[in-house]
C-alpha positions as CSV (number, residue, x, y, z in Angstrom):
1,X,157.8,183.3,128.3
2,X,155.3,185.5,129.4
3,X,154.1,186.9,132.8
4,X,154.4,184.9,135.9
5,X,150.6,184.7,136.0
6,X,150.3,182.9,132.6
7,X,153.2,181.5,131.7
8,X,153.6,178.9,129.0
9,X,156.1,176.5,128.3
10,X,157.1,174.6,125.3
11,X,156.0,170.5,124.5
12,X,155.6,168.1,122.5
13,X,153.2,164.9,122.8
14,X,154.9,161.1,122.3
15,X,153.9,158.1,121.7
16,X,154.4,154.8,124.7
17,X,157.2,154.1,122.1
18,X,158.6,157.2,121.9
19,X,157.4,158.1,118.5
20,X,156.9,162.4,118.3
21,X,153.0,162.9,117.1
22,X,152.1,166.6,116.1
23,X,154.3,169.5,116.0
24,X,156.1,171.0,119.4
25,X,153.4,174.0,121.2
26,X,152.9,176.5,123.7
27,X,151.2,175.2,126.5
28,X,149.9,176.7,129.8
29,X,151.9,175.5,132.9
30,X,148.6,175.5,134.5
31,X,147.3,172.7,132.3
32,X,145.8,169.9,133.7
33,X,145.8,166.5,132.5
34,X,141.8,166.7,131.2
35,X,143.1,169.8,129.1
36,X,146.1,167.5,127.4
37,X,143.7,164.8,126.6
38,X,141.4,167.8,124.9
39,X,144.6,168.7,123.3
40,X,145.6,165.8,122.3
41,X,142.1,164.4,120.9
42,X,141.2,167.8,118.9
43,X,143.9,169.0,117.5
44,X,147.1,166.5,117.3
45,X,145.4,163.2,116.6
46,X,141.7,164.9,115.4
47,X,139.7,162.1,117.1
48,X,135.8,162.6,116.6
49,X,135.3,161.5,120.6
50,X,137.0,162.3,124.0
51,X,139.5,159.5,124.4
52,X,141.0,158.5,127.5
53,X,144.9,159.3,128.0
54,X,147.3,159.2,130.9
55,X,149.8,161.5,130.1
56,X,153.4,161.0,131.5
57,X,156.5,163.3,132.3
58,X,159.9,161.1,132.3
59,X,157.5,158.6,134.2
60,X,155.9,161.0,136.9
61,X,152.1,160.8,136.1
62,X,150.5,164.4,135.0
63,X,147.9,164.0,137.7
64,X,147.2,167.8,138.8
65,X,148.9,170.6,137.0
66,X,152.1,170.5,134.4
67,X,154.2,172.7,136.4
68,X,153.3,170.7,139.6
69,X,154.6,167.4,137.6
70,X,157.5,169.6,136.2
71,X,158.7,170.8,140.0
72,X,158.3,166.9,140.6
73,X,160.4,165.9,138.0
74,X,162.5,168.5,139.0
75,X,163.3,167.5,143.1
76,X,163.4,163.9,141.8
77,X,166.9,164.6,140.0
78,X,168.1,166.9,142.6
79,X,170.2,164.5,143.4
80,X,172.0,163.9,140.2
81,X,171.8,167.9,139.1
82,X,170.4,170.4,141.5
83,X,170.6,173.3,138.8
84,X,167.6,174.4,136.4
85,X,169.2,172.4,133.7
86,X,169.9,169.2,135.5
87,X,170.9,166.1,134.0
88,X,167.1,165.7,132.6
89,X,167.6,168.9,130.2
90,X,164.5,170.1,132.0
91,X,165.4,173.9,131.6
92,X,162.6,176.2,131.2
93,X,163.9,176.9,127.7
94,X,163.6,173.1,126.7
95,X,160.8,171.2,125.2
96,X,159.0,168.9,127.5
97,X,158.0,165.8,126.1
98,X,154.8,164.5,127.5
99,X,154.2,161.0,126.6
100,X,150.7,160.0,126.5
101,X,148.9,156.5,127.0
102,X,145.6,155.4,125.7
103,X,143.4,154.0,128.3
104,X,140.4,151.9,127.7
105,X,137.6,153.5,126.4
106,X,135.1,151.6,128.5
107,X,135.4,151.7,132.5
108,X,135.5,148.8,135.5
109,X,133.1,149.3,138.3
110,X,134.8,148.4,141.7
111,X,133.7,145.3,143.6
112,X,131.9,146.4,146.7
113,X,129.6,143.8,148.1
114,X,129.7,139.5,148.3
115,X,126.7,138.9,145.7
116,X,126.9,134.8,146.7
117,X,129.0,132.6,149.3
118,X,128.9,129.3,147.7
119,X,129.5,126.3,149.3
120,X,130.8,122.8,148.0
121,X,134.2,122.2,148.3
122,X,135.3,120.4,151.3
123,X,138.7,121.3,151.6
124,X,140.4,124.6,150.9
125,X,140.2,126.6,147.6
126,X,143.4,126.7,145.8
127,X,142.8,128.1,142.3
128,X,140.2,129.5,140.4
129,X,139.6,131.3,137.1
130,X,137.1,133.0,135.0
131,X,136.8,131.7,131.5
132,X,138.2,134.2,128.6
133,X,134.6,135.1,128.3
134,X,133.9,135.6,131.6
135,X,130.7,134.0,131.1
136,X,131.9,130.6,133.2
137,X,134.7,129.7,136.7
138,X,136.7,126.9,137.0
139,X,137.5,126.2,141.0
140,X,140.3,123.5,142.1
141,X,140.6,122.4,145.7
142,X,142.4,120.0,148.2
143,X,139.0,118.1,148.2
144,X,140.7,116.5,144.7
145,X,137.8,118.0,142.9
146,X,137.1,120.6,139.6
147,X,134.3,122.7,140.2
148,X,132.6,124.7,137.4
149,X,130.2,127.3,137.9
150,X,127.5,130.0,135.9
151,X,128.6,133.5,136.2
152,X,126.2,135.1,135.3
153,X,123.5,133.1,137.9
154,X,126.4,132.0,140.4
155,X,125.5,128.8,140.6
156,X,127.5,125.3,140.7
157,X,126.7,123.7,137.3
158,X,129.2,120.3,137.0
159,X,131.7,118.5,139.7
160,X,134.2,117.0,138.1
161,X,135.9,114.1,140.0
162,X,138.9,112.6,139.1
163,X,142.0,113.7,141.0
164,X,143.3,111.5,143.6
165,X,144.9,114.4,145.6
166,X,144.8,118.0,146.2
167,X,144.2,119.7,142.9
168,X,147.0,122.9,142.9
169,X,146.2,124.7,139.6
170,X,143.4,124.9,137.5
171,X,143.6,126.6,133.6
172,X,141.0,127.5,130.9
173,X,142.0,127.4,127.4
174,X,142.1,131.0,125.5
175,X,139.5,129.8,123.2
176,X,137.1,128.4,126.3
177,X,136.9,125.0,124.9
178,X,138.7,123.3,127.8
179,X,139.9,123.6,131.2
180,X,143.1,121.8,132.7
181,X,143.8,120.9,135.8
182,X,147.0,119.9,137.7
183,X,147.7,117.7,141.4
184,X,149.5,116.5,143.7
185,X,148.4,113.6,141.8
186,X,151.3,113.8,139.5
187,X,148.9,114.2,136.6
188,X,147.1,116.8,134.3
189,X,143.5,115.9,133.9
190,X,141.4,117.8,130.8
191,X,137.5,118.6,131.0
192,X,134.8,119.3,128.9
193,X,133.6,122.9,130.7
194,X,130.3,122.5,129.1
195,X,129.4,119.0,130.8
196,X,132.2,118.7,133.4
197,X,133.0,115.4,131.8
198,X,136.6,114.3,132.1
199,X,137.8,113.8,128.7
200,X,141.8,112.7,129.2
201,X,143.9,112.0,131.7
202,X,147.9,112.8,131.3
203,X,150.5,111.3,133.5
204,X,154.2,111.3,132.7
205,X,155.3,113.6,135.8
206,X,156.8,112.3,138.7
207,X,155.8,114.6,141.1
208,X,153.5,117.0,142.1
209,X,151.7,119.5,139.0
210,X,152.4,123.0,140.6
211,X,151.8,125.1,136.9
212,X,149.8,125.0,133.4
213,X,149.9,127.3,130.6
214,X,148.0,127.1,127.4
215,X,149.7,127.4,123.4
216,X,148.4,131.2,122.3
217,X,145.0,131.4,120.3
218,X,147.1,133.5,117.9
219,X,149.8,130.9,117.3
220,X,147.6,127.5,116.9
221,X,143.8,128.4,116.8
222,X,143.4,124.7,117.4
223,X,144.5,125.5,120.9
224,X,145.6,121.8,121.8
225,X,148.9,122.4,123.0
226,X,149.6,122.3,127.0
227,X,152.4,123.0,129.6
228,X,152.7,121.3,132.9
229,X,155.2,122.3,135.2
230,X,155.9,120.1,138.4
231,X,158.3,119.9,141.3
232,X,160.3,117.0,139.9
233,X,162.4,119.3,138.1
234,X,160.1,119.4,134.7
235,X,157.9,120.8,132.2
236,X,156.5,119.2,129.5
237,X,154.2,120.1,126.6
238,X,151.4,117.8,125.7
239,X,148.9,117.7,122.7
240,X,145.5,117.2,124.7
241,X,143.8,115.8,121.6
242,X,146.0,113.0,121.6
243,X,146.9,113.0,125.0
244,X,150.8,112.3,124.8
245,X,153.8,113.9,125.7
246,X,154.8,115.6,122.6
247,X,158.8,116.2,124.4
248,X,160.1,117.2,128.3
249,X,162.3,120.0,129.2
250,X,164.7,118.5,131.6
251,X,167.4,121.0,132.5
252,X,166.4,122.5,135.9
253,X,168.0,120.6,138.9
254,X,164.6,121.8,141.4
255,X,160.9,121.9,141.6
256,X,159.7,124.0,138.6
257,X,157.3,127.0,140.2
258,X,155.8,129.0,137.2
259,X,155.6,128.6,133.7
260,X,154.3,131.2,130.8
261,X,153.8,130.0,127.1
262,X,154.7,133.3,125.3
263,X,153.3,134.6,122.0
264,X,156.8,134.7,120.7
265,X,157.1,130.7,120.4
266,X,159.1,130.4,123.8
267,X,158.2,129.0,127.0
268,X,159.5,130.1,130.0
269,X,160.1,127.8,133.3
270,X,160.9,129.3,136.8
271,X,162.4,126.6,139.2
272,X,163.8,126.6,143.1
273,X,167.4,126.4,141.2
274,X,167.5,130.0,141.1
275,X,167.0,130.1,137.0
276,X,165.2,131.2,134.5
277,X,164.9,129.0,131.3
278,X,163.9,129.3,127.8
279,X,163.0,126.8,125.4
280,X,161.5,126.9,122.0
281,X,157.8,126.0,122.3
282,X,158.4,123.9,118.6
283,X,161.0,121.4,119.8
284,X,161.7,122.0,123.4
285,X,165.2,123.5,122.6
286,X,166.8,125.2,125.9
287,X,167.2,129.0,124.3
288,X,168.4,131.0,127.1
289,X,169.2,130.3,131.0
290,X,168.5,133.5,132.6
291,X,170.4,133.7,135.5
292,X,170.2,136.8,138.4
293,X,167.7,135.8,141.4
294,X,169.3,135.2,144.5
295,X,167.1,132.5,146.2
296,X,164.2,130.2,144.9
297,X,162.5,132.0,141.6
298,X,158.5,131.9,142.8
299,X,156.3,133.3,139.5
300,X,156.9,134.8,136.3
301,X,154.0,136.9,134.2
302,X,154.9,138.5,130.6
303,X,153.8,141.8,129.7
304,X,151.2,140.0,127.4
305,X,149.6,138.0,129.8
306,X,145.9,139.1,129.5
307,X,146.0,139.0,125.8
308,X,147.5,135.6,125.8
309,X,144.7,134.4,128.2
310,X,141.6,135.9,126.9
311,X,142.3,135.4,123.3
312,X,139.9,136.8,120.5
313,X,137.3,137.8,124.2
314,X,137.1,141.7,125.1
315,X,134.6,143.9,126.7
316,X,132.5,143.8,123.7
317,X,131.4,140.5,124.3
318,X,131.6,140.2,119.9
319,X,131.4,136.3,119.1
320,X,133.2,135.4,115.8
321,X,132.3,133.1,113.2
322,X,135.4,131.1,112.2
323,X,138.3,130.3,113.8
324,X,140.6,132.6,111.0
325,X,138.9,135.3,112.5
326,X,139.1,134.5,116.7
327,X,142.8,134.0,115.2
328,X,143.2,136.9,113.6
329,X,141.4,139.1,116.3
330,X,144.1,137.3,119.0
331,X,146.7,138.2,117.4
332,X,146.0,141.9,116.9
333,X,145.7,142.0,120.5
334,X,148.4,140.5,122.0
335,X,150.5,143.0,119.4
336,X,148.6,145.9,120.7
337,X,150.1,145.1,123.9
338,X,153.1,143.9,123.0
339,X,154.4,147.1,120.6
340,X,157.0,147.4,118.8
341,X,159.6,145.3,121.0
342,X,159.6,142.0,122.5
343,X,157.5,140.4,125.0
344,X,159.1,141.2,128.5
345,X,159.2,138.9,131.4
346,X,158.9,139.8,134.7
347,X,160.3,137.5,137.7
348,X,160.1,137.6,141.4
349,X,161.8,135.3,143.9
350,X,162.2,134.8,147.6
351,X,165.4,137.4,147.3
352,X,162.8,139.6,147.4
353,X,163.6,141.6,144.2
354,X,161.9,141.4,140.3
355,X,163.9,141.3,137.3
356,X,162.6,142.6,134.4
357,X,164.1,140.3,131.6
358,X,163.6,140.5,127.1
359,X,164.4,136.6,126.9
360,X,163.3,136.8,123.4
361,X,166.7,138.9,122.7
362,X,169.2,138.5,125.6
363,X,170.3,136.7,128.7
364,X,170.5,140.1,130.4
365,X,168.3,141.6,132.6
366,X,166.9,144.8,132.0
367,X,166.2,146.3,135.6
368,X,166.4,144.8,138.8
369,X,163.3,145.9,140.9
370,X,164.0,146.4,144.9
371,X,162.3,147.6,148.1
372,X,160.2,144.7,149.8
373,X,161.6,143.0,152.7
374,X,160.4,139.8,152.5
375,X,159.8,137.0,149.6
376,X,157.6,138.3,146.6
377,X,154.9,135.6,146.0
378,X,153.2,137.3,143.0
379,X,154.1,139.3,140.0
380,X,152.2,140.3,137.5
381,X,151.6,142.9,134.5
382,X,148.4,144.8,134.3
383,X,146.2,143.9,131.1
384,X,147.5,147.3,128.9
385,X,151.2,145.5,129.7
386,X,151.7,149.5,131.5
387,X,152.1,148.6,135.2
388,X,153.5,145.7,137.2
389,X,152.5,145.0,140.7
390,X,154.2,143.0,143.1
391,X,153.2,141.0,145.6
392,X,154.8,140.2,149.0
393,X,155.2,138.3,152.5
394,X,156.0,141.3,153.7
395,X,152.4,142.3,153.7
396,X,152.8,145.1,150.7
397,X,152.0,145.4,147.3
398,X,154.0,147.7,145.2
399,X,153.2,149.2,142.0
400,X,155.8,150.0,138.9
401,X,155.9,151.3,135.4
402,X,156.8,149.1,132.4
403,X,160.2,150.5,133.2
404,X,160.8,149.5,136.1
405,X,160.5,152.7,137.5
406,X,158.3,152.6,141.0
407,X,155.3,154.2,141.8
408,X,153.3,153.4,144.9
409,X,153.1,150.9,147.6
410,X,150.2,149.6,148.6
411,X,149.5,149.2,152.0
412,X,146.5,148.1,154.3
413,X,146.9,143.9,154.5
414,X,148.0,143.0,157.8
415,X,148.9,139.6,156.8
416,X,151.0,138.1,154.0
417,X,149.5,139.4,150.3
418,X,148.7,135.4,148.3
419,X,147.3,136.5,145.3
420,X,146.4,139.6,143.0
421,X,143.6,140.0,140.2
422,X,143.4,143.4,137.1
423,X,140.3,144.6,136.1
424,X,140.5,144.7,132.6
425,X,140.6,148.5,132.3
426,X,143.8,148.5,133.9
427,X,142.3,150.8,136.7
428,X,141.7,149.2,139.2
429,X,143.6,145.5,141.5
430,X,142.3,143.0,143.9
431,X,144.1,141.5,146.0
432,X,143.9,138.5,148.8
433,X,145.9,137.9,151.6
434,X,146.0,135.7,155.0
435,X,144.2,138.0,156.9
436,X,140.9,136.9,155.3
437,X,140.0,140.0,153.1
438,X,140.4,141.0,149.8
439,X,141.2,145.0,149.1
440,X,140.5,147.1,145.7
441,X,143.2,149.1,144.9
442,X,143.2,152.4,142.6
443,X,145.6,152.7,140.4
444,X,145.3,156.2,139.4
445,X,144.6,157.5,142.9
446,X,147.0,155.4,144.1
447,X,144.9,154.6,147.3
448,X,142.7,151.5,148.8
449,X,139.1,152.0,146.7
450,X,137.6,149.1,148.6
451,X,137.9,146.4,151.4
452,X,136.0,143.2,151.2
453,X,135.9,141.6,154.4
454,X,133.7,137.9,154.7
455,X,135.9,135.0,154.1
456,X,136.5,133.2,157.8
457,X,139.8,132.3,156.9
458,X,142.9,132.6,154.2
459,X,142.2,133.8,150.9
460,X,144.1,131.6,148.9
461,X,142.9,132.7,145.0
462,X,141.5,135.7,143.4
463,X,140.6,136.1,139.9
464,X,138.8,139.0,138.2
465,X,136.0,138.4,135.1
466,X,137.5,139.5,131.9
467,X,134.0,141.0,131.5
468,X,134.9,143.1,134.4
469,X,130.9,141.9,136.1
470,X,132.4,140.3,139.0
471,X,135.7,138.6,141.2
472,X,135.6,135.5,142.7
473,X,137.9,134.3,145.4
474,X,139.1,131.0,147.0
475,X,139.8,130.4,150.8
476,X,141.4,128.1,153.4
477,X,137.2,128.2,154.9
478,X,136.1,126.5,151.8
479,X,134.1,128.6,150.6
480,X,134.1,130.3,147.1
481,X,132.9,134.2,147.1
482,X,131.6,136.2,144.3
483,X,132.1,139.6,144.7
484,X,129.8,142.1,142.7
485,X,129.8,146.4,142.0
């Protein structure tokens, strides 16, 4: 070491995966985390351009100075050593292992201002969602219709009536050719998003359609391959094409609340019975019962959500000329994101906690996640599969690592949090609630970036462009918001 005024200590950069890049070196304790990106680009990885990193010590974000982040580190395992050495090895003498995270090169304005109110519905807003391209919004509403609209001019383009009842969840498919919608109907209904024209009807369920998911672009580039999940205890997978019932999976004894097509060939089902199930998307084989929660299991999101949505679409806006190659692009993504484990499943239930689960190996969960007080309503991973934010009753969002490992809460809603949206930087998190706004939420400042007032009444859905241009939200006052930089 040398003088007080300059000392240097001793680290070595890894990989999310915990892979050791470059040799262990002298660093400043003074070093900020600019300085280790500098590092890190010019010298250990010899990238041409300033990347983006966010660089981590045993999951405390480098945010100011090493040594700051050290001393952090430090009081955080007081408890479990309170000497220099502690149960971390964090002695002055031992190498520090930063581990550093690529960001996305390009950045997500935040929303600050309505751009368009748009009226039409007649009944509250339920669900809505941007197609993978961004380009195009699917609403669903209790007024029984589909509405799609232009994102680009805001503008209703197609109503598409069919539905007999409230229509609870709308889904586009990863490749943009469809858009599927469930009711209290009992049925799934497909459209045509380019005319709005109805193009099958599928009935089979005997109650209300409360969840869709669509087959993976990088599994089946035809993309014709549907979930419905519904509260008569079911799921079933249907080919749209033919518009049959290709087989049921029948083995939860409640209303099924949330279902996630994985890009591992499993399908996952959440239900009221407490469970967890997974079934083998080529047969409808139960895999795994997944059993922890407490108390009625309310949504499930996979690390790999975004991928799985948006397909072959990024921030490039790059259109591909055969399907091989939207496949091929979808499936480098979704790995990307995925690394070099399994996909991991995140659940949260009215017990108020979130398991963190790798169905894809084991019936056991990996961490149990704790510390809101009242049912969590909404989990879900951020697009870079880094962070998982939670959503509550309890009118709080909290924010976690990929460990499990928590970071921040969000407060500010004084009414109970419905839905949350990612930009797809990872940077930034939207969120609606009861009390009629919508907040921005910084994830590397930790701190409310913006709140969106407007909406007269509940804000039922929010969903952020993939293109990152704009969010659009759904409320109990019927009207749908678009919500600009």
């Amino acid at each position: 070491m040398s003088s007080a005024s300059g000392r240097t200590l001793l680290a070595r950069f890894l990989t999310p995966d915990g892979e050791q890049v470059g040799p262990a070196m002298s660093v400043p304790e003074t070093i900020t985390a600019s300085k280790l990106s500098l590092l890190l680009n010019k010298h250990i990885l010899k990238n041409p351009e300033q990347l983006p990193y966010n660089f981590y010590l045993q999951d405390e974000g480098i945010s100011s100075t090493l040594i700051e982040t050290l001393e952090r580190v430090r009081k955080s395992e007081s408890g479990k050593a309170a000497t220099k050495e502690g149960a971390s090895g964090l002695s002055e003498e031992s190498i520090l292992k930063i581990v550093y995270e690529p960001q996305a090169i390009f950045r997500v304005r935040r929303m600050t201002r309505c751009s368009s109110s748009l009226p039409g519905h007649t009944e509250a807003i339920l669900s809505v969602q941007y197609s993978p391209d961004g380009k195009r919004l699917a609403t669903a509403s209790g007024d029984t219709t589909v509405r799609l609209w232009d994102s680009d001019t805001e503008t209703p383009y197609s109503e598409c009536r069919g539905h007999t009842n409230w229509v609870l969840c709308v889904r586009w498919s990863p490749d943009g050719r469809w858009v599927a919608s469930g009711s209290m109907d009992k049925t799934v209904r497909l459209w045509n998003p380019r005319t709005g024209e109805m193009c099958g009807v599928m009935s089979g369920h005997s109650q209300f359609v409360t969840a869709l998911d669509w087959e993976p672009l990088h599994v089946n580039s035809a993309c014709r391959r549907l979930v419905s999940a519904s509260k008569d205890g079911q799921a079933k997978v249907w080919d749209v094409v033919q518009q049959k019932c290709l087989f049921s999976l029948t083995s939860h004894t409640m209303s099924v609340t949330s279902v996630r097509w994985g890009g591992e060939g499993l399908i996952y089902t959440a239900s009221q019975d407490r469970t967890i199930k997974v079934w083998s998307a080529s047969d409808g084989r139960l895999v795994r019962n997944l059993v922890g929660h407490g108390h009625w299991v309310n949504t499930l999101s996979l690390n790999t959500d975004y991928a799985l949505r948006t397909g072959a679409y990024d921030h490039t806006g790059r259109e591909y000329s055969s399907l091989k190659e939207s496949q091929e692009r979808a499936l480098q993504r979704w790995t990307e994101v995925k690394g070099k484990g399994s996909e991991i499943l995140a659940s949260g239930s009215d017990d108020t906690t979130v398991y963190l689960w790798a169905p894809g190996q084991s019936d056991k969960p990996i961490k149990r996640l704790t510390g809101h007080a009242r049912l969590i309503n909404i989990v879900s991973w951020s697009p870079n599969g880094r962070h998982i934010v939670t959503a509550s009753f309890d009118k709080n969002l909290k924010l976690w690592t990929q460990s499990g490992k928590f970071v921040a809460s969000f407060r500010g809603h004084v009414g109970e949090v419905y839905q949350v949206s990612w930009s797809s930087d990872s940077r930034l998190l939207v969120s609606g609630s009861k009390d009629s706004t919508l907040k921005v939420w910084d994830i590397e400042t930790k701190k409310l970036a913006e709140e969106l007032p407007g909406h007269a009444d509940e804000v039922y859905a929010v969903d952020w462009a993939p293109d990152g241009q704009h969010v659009a939200s759904g409320s109990k006052d019927r009207l749908l918001k678009i919500w600009a930089s």
